[in-house]
DRENTIDREN-74035 format. One record per residue: residue in one letter; z negated, x negated, y of N, C-alpha, C in turn. Coordinates in steps of 0.2 Angstrom, whole numbers, padded with zeros to 4 digits, always signed. Layout:
BEGIN
AZXYZXYZXY
...
***
This chain:
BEGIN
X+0179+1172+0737+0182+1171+0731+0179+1175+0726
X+0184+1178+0721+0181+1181+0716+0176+1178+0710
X+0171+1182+0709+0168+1180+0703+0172+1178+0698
X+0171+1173+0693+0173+1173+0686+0171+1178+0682
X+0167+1181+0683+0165+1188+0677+0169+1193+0680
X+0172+1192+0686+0177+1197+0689+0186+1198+0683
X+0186+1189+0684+0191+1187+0680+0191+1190+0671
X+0187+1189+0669+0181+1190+0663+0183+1197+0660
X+0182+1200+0665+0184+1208+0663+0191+1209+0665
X+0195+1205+0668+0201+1208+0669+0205+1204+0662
X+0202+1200+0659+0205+1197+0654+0212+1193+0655
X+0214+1187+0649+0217+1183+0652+0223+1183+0652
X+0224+1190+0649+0232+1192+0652+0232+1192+0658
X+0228+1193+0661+0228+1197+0669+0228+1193+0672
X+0225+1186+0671+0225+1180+0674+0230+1176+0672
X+0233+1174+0667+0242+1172+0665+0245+1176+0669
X+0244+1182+0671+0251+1185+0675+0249+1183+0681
X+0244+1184+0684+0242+1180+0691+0244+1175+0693
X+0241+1170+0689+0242+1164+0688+0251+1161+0692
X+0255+1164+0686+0260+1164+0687+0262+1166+0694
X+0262+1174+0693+0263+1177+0698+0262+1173+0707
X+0255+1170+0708+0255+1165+0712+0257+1158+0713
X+0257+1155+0706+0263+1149+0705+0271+1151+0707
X+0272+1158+0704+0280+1157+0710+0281+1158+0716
X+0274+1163+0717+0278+1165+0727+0276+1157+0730
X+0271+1154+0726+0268+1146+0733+0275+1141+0731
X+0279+1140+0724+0285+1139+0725+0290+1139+0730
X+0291+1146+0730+0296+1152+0734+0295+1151+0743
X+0289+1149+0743+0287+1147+0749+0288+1140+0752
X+0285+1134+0749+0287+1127+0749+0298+1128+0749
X+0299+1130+0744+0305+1130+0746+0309+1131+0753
X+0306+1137+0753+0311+1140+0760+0307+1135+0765
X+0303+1135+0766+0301+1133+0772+0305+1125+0772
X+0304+1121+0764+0309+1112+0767+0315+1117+0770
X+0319+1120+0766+0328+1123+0767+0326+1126+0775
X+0323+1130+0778+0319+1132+0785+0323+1124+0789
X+0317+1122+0788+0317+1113+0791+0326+1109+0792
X+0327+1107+0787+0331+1104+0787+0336+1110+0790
X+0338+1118+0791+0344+1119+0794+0340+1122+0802
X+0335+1119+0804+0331+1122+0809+0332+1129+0812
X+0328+1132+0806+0332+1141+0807+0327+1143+0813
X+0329+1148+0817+0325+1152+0824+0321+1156+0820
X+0326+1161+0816+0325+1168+0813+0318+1168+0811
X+0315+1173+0810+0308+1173+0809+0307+1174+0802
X+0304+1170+0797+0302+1171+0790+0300+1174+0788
X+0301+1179+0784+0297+1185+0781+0294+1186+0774
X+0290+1188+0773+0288+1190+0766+0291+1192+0761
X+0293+1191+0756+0297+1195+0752+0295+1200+0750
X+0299+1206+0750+0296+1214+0749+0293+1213+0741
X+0289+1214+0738+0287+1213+0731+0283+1218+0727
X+0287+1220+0724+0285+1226+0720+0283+1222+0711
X+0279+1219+0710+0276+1218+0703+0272+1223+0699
X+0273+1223+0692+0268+1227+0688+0261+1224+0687
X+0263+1219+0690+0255+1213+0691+0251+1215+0697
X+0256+1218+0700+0251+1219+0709+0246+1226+0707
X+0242+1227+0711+0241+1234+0715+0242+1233+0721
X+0248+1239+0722+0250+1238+0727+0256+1236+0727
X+0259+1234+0734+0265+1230+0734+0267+1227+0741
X+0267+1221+0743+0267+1217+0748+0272+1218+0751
X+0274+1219+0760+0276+1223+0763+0281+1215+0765
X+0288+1217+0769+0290+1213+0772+0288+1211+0777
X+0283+1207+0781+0281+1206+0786+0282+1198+0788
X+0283+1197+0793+0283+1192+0798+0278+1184+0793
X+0278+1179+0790+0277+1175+0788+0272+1168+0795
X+0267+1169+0792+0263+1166+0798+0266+1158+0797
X+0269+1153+0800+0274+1147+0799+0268+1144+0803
X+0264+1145+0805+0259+1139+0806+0254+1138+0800
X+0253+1141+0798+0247+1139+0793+0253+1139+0786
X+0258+1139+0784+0261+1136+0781+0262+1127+0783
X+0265+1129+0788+0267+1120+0791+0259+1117+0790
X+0256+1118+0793+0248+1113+0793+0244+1114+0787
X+0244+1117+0783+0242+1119+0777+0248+1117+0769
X+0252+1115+0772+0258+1113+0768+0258+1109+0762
X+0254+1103+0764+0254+1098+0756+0244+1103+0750
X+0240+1107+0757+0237+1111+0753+0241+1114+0749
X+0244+1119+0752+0250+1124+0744+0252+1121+0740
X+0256+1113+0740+0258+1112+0737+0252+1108+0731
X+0248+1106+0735+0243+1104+0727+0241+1109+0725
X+0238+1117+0726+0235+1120+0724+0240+1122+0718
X+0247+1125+0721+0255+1127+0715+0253+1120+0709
X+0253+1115+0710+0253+1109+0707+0248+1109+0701
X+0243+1110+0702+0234+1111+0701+0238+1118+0694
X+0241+1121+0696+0242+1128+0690+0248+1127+0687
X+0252+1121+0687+0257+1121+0682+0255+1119+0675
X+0250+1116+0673+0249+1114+0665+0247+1122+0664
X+0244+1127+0665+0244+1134+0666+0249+1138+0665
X+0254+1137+0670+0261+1142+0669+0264+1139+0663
X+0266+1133+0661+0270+1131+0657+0267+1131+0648
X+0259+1132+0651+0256+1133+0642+0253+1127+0637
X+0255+1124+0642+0251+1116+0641+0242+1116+0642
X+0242+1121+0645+0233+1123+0645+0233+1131+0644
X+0227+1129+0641+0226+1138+0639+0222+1141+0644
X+0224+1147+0647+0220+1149+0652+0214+1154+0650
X+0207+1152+0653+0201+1155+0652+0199+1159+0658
X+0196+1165+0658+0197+1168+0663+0188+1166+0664
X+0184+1164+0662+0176+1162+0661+0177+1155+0665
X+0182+1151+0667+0181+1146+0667+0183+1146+0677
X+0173+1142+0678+0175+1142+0686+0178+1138+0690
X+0182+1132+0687+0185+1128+0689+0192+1131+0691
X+0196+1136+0685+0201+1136+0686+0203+1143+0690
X+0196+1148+0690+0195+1153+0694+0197+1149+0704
X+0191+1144+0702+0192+1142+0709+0199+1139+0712
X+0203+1137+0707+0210+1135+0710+0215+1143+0712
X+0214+1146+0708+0220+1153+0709+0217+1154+0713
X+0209+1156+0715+0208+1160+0721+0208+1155+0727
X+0209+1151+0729+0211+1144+0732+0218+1148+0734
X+0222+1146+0730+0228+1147+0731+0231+1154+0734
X+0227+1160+0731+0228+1166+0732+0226+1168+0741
X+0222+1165+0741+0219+1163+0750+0224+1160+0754
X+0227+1156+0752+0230+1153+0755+0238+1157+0755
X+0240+1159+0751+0245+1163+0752+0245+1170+0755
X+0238+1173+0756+0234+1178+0759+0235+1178+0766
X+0232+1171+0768+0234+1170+0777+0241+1167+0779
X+0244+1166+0773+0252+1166+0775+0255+1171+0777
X+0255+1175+0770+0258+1181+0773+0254+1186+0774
X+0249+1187+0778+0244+1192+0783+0244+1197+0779
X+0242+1197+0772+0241+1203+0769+0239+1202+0763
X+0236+1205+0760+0230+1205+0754+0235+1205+0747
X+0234+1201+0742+0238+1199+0737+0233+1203+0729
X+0232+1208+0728+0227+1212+0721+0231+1211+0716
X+0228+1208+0712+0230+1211+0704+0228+1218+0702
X+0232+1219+0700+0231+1226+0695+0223+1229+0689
X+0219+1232+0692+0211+1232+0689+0206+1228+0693
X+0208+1224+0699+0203+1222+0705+0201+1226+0708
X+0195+1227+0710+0190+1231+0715+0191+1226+0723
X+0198+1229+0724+0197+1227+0733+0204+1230+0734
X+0205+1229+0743+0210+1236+0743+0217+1232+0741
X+0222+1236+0739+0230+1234+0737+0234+1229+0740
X+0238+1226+0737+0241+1220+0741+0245+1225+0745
X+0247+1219+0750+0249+1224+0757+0246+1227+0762
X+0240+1227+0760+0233+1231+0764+0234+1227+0772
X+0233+1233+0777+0230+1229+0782+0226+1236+0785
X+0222+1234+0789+0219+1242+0793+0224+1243+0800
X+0226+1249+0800+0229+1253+0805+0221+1259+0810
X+0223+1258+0813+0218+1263+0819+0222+1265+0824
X+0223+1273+0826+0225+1275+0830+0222+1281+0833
X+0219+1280+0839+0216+1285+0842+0218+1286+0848
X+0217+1293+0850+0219+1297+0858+0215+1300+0858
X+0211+1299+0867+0205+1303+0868+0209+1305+0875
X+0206+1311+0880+0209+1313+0884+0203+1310+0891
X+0197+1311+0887+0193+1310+0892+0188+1303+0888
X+0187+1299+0892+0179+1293+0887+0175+1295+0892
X+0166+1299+0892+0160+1296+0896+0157+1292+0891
X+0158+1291+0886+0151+1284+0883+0154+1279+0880
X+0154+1278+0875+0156+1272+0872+0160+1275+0865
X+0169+1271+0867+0173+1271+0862+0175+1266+0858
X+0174+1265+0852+0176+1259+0849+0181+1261+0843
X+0186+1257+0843+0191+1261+0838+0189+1257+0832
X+0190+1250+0832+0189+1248+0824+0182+1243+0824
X+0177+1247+0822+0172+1241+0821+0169+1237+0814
X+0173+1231+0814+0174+1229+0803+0169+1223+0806
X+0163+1224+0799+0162+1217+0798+0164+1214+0789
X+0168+1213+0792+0173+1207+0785+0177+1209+0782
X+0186+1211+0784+0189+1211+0779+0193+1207+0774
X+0192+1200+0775+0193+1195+0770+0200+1190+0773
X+0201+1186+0768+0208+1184+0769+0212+1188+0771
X+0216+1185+0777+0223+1187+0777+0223+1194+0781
X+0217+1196+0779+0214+1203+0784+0219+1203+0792
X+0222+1209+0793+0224+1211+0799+0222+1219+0800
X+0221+1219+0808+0218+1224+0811+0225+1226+0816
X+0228+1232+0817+0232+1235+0822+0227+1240+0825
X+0227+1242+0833+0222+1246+0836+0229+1248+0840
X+0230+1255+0839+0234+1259+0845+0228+1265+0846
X+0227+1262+0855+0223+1268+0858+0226+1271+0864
X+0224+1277+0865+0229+1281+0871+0223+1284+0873
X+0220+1279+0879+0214+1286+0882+0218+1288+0889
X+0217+1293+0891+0219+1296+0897+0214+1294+0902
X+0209+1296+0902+0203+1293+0908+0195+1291+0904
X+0193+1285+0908+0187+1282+0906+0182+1283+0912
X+0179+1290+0912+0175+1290+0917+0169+1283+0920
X+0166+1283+0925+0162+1279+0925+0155+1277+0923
X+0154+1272+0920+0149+1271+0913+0152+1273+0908
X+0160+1274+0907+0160+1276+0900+0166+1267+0898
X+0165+1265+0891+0168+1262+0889+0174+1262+0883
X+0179+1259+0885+0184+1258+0878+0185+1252+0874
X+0184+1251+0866+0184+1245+0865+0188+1246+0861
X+0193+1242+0860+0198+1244+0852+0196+1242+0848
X+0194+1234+0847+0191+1230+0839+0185+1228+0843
X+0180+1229+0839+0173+1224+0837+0171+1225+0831
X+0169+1217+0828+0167+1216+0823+0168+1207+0822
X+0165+1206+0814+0164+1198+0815+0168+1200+0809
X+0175+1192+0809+0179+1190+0803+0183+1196+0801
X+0191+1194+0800+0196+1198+0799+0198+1194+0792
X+0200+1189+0794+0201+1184+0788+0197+1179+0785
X+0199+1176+0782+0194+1172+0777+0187+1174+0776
X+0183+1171+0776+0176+1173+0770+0170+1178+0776
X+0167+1181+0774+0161+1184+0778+0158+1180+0784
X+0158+1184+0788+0154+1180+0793+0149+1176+0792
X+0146+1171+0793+0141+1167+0791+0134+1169+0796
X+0129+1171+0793+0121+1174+0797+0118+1169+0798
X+0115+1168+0804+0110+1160+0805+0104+1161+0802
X+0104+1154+0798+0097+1155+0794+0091+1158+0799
X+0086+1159+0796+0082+1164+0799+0076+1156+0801
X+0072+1158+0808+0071+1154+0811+0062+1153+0809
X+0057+1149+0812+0051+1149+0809+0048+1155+0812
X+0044+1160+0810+0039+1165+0812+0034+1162+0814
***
């Protein structure tokens, strides 16, 4: 979750637009998914392409994770709920205030691991909405040890593609495509440190 001082410096325009800006798409999403249900669509749900001046970056069409919508569902819908005295100006938004930090970034998470891709405001220090890591390597020969992507944390909604093409992996040699701890949601957790 981001800091309130994070908020703070982006001032409260940037969080009104946010605000909003994820009060429609968790709208946009409860919707489709009841209309979904009731005509029992097959087709696969997609992200809407989204080019805003509120983003950096811009969220790609992709495939719409429909399970963590469906079991996560009345979560979306209180989180959107939790923000409309905000969209509609019945509350005034403070970007210092860590009550209302923790509900947008609540909500930003959760529409994060919906649509499998990172959701930034424009002036955030983290990578642009739409982000996922791509890894592509070709070796012709492995004697030791290859590892394509080795991440510790990329956050919510984080996704990893590893395209590898090794040709031969001699003996004692290895290929790993991903290691590392947590793609999505929060940093790996370290076991408290034990008695000396």
């Amino acid at each position: 979750m981001a800091e309130p001082v994070t908020w703070a410096v982006l001032g409260t325009v940037a969080l009104t637009q946010g605000i909003a800006f994820l009060y429609n798409q968790a709208g946009e999403l409860i919707k489709i998914r009841r209309e979904r249900k009731k005509a029992a669509a097959k087709e696969p749900l997609l992200t809407p392409a989204v080019s805003d001046p509120v983003l950096a970056g811009q969220l790609q069409p992709l495939p719409v994770d429909e399970k963590v919508v469906d079991e996560r569902s009345e979560e979306l819908i209180t989180l959107q709920e939790g923000l409309v005295s905000y969209t509609n100006g019945n509350r005034e938004v403070d970007p210092a205030s860590a009550e209302l930090v923790a509900k947008v970034e609540a909500l930003r998470g959760l529409l994060e691991l919906a649509y499998q891709q990172r959701i930034t405001f424009r002036g955030e220090e983290r990578e642009p909405s739409g982000s996922q890591v791509d890894v592509v390597a070709t070796a012709k020969r492995v004697e030791g040890h290859l590892v394509a992507a080795r991440i510790d944390h990329v956050g919510a909604g984080g996704r990893v593609n590893v395209d590898l093409d090794v040709d031969e992996v001699t003996a004692g040699g290895r290929v790993i495509g991903f290691e590392g701890k947590s793609i999505g949601g929060g940093p790996p957790q370290r076991p408290a440190p034990g008695p000396r």
